[in-house]
C-alpha positions as CSV (number, residue, x, y, z in Angstrom):
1,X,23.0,-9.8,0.9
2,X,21.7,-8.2,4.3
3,X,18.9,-5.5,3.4
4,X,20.0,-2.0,4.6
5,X,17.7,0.6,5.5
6,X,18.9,4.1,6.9
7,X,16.5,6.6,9.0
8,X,17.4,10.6,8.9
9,X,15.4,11.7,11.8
10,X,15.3,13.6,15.3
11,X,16.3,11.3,18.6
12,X,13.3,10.6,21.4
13,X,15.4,9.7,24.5
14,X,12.3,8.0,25.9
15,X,12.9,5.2,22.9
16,X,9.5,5.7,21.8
17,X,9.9,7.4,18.6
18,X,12.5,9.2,16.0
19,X,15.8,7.4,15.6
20,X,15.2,5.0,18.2
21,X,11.5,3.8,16.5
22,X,13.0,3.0,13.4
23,X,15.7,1.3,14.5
24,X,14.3,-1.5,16.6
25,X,11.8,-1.5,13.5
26,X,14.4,-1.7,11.3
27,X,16.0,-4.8,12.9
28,X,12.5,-6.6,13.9
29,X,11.4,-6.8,10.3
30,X,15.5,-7.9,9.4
31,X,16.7,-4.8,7.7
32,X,20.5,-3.8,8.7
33,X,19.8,-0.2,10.0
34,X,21.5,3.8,10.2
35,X,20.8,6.8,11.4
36,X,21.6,10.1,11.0
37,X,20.2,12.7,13.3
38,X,18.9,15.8,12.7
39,X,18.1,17.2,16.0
40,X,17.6,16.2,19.4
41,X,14.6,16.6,21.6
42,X,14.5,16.5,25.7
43,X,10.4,14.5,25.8
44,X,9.3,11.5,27.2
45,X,5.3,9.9,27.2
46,X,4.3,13.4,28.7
47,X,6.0,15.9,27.3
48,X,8.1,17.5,25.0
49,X,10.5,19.9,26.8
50,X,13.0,21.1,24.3
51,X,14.2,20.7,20.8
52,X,17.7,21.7,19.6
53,X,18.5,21.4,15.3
54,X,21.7,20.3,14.3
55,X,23.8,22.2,11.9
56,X,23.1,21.4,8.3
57,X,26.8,20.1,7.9
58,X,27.0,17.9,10.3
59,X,23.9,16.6,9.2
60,X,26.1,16.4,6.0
61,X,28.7,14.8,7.0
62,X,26.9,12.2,8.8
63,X,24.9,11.5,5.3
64,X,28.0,11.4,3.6
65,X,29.7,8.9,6.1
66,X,26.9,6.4,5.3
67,X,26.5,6.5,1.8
68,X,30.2,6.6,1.1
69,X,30.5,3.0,3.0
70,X,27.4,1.4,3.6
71,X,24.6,2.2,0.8
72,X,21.3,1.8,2.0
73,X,18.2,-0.2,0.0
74,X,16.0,2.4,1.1
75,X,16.4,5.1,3.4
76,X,13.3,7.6,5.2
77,X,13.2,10.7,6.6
78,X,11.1,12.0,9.8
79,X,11.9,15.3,11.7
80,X,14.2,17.7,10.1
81,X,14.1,21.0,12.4
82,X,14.6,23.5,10.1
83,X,15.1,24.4,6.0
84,X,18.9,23.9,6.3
85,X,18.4,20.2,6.5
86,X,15.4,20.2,4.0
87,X,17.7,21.4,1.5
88,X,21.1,19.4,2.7
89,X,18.7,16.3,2.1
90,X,16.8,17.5,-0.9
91,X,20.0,17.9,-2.3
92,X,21.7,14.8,-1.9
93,X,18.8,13.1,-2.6
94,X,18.8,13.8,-6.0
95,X,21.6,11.3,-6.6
96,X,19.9,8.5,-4.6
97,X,19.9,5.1,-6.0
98,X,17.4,3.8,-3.5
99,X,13.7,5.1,-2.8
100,X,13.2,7.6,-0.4
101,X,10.3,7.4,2.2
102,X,9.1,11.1,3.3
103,X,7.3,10.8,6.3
104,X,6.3,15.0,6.8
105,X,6.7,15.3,10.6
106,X,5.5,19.0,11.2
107,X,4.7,18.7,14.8
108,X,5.3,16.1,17.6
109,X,2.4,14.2,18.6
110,X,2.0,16.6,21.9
111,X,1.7,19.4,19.6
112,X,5.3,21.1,19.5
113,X,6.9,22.1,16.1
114,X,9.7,20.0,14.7
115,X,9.5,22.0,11.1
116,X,9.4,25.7,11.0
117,X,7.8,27.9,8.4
118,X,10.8,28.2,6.0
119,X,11.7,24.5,6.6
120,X,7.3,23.3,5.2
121,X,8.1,25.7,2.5
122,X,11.4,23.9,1.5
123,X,9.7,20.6,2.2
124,X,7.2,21.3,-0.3
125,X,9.2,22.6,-2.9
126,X,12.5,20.5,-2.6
127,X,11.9,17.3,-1.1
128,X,8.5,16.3,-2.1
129,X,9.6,15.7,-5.8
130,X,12.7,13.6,-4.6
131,X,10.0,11.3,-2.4
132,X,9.6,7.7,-3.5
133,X,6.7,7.9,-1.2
134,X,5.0,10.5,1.0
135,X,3.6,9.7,4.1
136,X,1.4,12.0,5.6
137,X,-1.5,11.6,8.6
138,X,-4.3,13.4,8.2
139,X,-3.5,16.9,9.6
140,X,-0.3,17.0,7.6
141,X,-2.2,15.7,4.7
142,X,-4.6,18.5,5.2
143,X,-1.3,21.0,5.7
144,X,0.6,19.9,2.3
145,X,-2.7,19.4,0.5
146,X,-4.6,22.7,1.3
147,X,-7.9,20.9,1.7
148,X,-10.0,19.8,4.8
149,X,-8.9,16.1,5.3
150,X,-11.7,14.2,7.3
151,X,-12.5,10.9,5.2
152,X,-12.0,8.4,2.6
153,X,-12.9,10.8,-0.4
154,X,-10.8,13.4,0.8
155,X,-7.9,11.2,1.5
156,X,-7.9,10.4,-2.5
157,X,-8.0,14.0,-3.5
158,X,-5.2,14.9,-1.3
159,X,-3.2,12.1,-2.3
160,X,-4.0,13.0,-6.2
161,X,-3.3,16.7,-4.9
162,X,0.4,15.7,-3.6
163,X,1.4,13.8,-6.1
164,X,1.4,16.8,-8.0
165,X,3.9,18.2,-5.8
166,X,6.8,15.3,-7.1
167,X,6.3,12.2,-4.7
168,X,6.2,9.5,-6.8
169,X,3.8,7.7,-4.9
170,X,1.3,9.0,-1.7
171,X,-0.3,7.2,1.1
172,X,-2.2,8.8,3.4
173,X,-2.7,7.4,6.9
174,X,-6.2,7.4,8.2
175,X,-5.2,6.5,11.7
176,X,-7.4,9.7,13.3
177,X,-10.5,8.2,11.1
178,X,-13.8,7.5,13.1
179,X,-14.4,3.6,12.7
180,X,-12.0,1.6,10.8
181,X,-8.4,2.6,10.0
182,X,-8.3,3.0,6.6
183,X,-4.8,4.3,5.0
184,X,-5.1,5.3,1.0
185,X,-2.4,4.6,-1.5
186,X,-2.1,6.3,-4.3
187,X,0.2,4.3,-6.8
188,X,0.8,4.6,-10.3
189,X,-2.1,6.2,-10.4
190,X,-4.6,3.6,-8.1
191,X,-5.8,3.4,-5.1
192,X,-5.4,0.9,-2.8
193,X,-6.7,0.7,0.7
194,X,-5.4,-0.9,3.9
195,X,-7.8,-1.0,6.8
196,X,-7.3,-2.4,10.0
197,X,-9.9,-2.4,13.3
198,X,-9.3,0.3,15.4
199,X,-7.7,-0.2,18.9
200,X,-8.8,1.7,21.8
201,X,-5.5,2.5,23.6
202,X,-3.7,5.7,24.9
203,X,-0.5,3.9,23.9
204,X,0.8,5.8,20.4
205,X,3.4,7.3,20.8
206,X,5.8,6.6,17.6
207,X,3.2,5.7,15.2
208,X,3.8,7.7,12.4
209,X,7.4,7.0,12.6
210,X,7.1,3.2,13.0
211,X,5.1,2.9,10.2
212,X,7.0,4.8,8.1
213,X,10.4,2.9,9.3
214,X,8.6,-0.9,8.7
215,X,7.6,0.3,5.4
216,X,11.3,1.5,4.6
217,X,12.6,-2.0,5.6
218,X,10.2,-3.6,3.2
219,X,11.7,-1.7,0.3
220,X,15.1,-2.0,1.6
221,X,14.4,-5.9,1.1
222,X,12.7,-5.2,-2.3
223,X,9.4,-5.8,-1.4
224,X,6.9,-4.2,-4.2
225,X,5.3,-1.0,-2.7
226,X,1.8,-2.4,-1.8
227,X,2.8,-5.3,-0.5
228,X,5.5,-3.2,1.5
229,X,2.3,-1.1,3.2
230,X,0.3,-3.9,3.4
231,X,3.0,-5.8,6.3
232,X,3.6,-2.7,7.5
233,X,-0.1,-1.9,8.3
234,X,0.4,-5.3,9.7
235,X,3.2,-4.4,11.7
236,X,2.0,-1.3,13.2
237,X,-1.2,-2.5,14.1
238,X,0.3,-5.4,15.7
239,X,2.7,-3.5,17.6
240,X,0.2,-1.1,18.9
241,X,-2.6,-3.9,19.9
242,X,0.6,-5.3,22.0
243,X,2.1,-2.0,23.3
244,X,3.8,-2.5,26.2
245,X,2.1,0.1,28.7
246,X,5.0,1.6,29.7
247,X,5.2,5.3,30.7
248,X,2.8,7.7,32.4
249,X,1.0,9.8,29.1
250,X,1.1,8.4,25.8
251,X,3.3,5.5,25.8
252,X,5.6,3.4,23.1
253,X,4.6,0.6,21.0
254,X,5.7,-2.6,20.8
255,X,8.4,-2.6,18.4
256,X,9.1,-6.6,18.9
């Protein structure tokens, strides 16, 4: 049977991140893939000019569309605007038959909010505990987690700290690490850690949600969760030592 894997996210125009990430990640690592959007943004590799939410029920609908006719394995989430759409999630995920991937995007990587105040408050408190996994870098680590988030010890404790919150299982990225980067798992209450050399590029634009989507995939395929980080880390690393050097600021990864 072809592995299904379904993204709930914003759209990047410039085909670097959101919707458009996890699809062509979806399809490189051979999962079947859907979308439904939660808001659109006007950005490209320099800038992020404008952001506009959807309504909650068409966010809905397009949710309901999907799982009515084509199930996923596994499904993620990345931007979601506003609490409206935290809650319009949270809520259908609680009848989810498939894990759910959390990937906490609070601001775009140039800085501009994609989850206001009421919307991290309904995150926290309604979505976190429906999470199959949480996914957060180290700044939204540090956010969720009320604690500095700087290194390898402080990465555990705010992966023990989340998984307080509901997520079944944490990893925190350590991509913004000096030297190596090292991403913690917290599973069933181990560690495991996934390092990989660091690349010196400018070219990173999608990161967070390429990794997130290549690790929704895996499960989507029924890949056990540290083995599903593990060729993800693989993945992402790969696609960013081969980015493609397109655009003028911070520019896409190679997704193929």
């Amino acid at each position: 049977m072809t592995p299904v894997a379904l993204t709930i996210a914003g759209s990047d125009p410039s085909g670097g991140a959101g919707i458009q990430a996890d699809l062509k990640t979806f399809h490189r690592l051979e999962a079947y893939g859907e979308s439904v959007i939660t808001l659109i943004t006007v950005q490209n590799t320099l800038t992020v000019d404008r952001v506009e939410v959807l309504d909650a029920d068409l966010v809905q609908q397009q949710l309901d569309a999907v799982l009515r006719d084509i199930p996923p394995g596994a499904a993620k989430t990345g931007a979601l605007g506003n609490a409206a759409i935290v809650r319009t999630i949270a809520d259908a995920a609680a009848s989810f038959k498939f894990p759910l991937v959390v990937d906490p995007v609070l601001f775009s990587s140039k800085g501009f909010p994609l989850l206001d105040a009421e919307g991290r408050t309904a995150l926290i408190e309604l979505l976190l505990p429906r999470a199959f996994l949480l996914m957060p870098n180290l700044s939204e680590a540090s956010d969720l987690a009320g604690i500095s988030v700087t290194d390898i010890h402080s990465m555990r404790r705010a992966a023990e700290i989340l998984s307080t919150r509901g997520p079944k299982n944490v990893l925190v990225k350590g991509g913004h690490l000096q030297g190596e980067a090292v991403d913690v798992l917290f599973c069933n209450g181990q560690f495991h850690e996934f390092a990989a050399s660091r690349i010196k590029t400018t070219h990173t634009h999608g990161t967070g949600c390429t990794y997130s989507a290549a690790v929704t995939a895996e499960l989507a395929k029924g890949t056990p969760l540290p083995d599903a980080v593990a060729r993800a880390k693989t993945f992402i690393t790969r696609a960013i030592q081969w980015a493609p050097g397109l655009g003028s600021g911070t520019g896409p990864l190679n997704h193929f």
